[in-house]
C-alpha positions in Angstrom: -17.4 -23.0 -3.2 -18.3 -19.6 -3.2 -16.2 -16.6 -2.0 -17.6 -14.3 1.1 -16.8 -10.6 1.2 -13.4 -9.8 2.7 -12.9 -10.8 6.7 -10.9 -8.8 8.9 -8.9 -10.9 11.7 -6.5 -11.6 13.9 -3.5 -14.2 13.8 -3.1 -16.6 16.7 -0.6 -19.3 15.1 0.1 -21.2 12.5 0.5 -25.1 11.6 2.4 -26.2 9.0 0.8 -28.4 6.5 2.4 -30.2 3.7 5.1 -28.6 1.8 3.3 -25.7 0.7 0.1 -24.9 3.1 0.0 -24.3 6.6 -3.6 -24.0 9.0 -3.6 -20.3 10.0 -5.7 -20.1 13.3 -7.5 -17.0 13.4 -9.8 -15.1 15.6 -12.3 -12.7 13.9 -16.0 -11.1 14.4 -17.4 -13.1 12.0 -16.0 -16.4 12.7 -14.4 -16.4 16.4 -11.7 -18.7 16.8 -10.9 -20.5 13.5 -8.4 -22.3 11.5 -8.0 -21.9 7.8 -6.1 -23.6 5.1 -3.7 -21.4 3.3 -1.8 -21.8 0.0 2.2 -20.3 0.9 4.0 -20.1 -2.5 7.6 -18.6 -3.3 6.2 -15.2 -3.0 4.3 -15.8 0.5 5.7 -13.3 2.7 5.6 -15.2 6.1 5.7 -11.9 8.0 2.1 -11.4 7.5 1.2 -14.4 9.8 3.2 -13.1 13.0 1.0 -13.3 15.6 -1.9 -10.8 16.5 -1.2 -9.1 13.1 -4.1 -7.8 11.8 -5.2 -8.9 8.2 -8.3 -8.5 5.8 -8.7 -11.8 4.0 -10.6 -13.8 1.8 -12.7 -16.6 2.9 -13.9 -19.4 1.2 -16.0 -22.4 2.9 -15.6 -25.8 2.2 -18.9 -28.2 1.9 -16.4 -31.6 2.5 -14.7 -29.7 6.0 -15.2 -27.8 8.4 -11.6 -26.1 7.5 -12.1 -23.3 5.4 -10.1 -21.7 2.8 -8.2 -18.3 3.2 -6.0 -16.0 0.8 -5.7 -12.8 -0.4 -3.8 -11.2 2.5 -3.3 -7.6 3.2 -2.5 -6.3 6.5 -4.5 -3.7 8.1 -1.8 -2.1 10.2 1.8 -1.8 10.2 1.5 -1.9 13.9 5.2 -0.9 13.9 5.2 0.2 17.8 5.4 -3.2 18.4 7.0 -4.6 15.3 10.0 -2.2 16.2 10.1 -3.1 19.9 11.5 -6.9 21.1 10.2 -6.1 24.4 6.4 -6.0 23.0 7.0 -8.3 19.7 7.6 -11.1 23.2 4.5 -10.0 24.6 2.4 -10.9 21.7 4.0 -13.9 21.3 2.5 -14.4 24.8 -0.8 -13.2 24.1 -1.1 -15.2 21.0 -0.3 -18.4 23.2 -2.7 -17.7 25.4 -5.5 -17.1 23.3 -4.6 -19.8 20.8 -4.7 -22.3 24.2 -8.0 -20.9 26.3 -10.1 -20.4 23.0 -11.5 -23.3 21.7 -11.7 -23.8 17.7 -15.2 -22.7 17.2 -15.1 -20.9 20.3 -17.0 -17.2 19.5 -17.4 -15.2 22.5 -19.2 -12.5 22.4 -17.1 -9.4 22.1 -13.7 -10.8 22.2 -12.6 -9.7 18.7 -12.9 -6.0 19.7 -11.7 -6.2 22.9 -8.5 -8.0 21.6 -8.2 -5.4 19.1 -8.3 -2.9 21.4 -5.7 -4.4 23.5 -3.3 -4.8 20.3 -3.3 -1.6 19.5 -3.2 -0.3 23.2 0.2 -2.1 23.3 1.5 -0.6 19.7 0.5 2.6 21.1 2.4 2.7 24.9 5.9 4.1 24.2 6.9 3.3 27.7 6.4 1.8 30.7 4.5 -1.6 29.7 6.0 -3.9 31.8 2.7 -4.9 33.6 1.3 -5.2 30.2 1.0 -8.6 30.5 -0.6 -8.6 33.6 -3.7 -6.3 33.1 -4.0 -8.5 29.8 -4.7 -11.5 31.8 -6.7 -10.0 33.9 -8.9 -8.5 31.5 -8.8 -11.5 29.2 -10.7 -12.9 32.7 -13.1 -10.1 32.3 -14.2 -10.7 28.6 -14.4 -14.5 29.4 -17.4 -13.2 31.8 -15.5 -14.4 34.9 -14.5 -10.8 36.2 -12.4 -11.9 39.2 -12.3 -10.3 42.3 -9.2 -10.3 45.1 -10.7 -13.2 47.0 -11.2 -15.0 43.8 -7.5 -14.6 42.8 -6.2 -15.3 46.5 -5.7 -18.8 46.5 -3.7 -18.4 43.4 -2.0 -15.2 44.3 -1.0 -15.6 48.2 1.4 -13.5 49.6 0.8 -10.6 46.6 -2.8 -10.2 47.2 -1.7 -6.3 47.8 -0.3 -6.1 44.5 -3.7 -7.5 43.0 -5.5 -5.5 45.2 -3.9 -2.3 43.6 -4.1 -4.0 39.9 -7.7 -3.9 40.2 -8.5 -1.4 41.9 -6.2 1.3 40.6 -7.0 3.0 36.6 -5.7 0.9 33.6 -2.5 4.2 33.2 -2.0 3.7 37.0 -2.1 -0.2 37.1 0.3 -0.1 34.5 3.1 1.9 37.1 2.5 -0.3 39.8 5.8 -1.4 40.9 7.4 -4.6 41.3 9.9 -7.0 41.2 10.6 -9.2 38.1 10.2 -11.9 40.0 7.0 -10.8 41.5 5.7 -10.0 38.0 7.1 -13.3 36.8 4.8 -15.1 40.0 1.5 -12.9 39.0 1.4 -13.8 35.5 1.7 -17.8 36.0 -0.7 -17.5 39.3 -3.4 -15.5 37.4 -2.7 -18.3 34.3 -3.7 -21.1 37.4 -6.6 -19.2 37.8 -7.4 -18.9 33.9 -6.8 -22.6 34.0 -9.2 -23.1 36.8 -12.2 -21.6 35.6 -11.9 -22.2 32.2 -11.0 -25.9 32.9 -8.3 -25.7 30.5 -4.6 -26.8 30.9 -2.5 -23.8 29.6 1.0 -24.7 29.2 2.4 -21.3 27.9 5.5 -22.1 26.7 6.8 -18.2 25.4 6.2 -17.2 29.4 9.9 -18.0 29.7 10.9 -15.3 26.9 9.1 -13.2 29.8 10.8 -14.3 32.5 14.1 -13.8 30.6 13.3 -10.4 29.4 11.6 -8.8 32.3 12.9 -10.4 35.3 
């Protein structure tokens, strides 16, 4: 059971397994979406596995399963804009979800690591004005699933804000971002562009940390 070199990826979740294990589900270049088994002991610190942290670990395969081994955890950012910030530590609890319930174990997409790097640290970076976060997530989550929706693909799901998702895509990312809106409306174009996730991707996605949303930015 040999040891590979040193993996860089991303937390999703975590299931806890036994007394001292739990099955950390991961997404990385190497790997895509994947669980591993990983030894927690008194010294463990649990904060490591919040999700969408960003770790460099250890991987070693096991001939008898198809669940790996991982350990050896350091973190490769703080990523203390959002650690700092109960607003955005929400949102990637939401993110997490989301990916954790489209992706399938095994799943490797082409190109979804970096892009969901990029959108982690886009989020630790924003200092204000993220409250449509969310949305342009979704929407380009879409985009690096290769559906790339368009306004009359979102407008059975949408309805009467089709204007709003009109400007959402049409408008720059810094723009998009300023769009303004209710909390309720925001709170309606998250769960109808989820439908529409669930549609194409055939998927039920019952996210259940969309009510922190609703609580925090309605």
């Amino acid at each position: 059971m040999a040891a590979t070199a040193d993996i860089e990826l991303i937390v999703l979740n975590y299931t806890k397994f036994g007394e001292n294990s739990i099955v950390l589900h991961t997404l990385s270049r190497e790997y895509g979406r994947r669980s591993f088994l990983v030894r927690i002991g008194q010294k463990t610190s649990m904060a490591l596995f919040l999700p969408l942290n960003i770790l460099e670990a250890q991987i070693r395969e096991n001939p008898k399963s198809t669940l790996g081994y991982a350990g050896k955890f350091t973190a490769r950012t703080a990523l203390n804009g959002i650690r700092n910030n109960l607003y955005k530590n929400s949102m990637t609890l939401f993110m997490s979800e989301v990916l954790f319930k489209t992706l399938a174990e095994g799943a490797d997409e082409d190109g979804i690591y970096d892009w969901c790097l990029r959108e982690i640290m886009t989020l630790d970076s924003l200092d204000r004005d993220f409250s449509n976060f969310h949305l342009l997530f979704l929407l380009e989550f879409a985009i690096a699933l290769g559906f790339r929706p368009t306004l009359e693909d979102l407008l059975p799901f949408v309805k009467d804000n089709a204007s709003l998702v009109r400007r959402l895509l049409a408008l720059p990312y810094e723009e998009a971002m300023l769009v303004p809106m209710t909390g309720q409306t925001r709170n309606d174009l998250c769960a109808a562009i989820i439908e529409y996730l669930e549609f194409h991707t055939e998927t039920r996605i019952n996210i259940k940390s969309l009510g922190v949303l609703r609580e925090l930015f309605g």
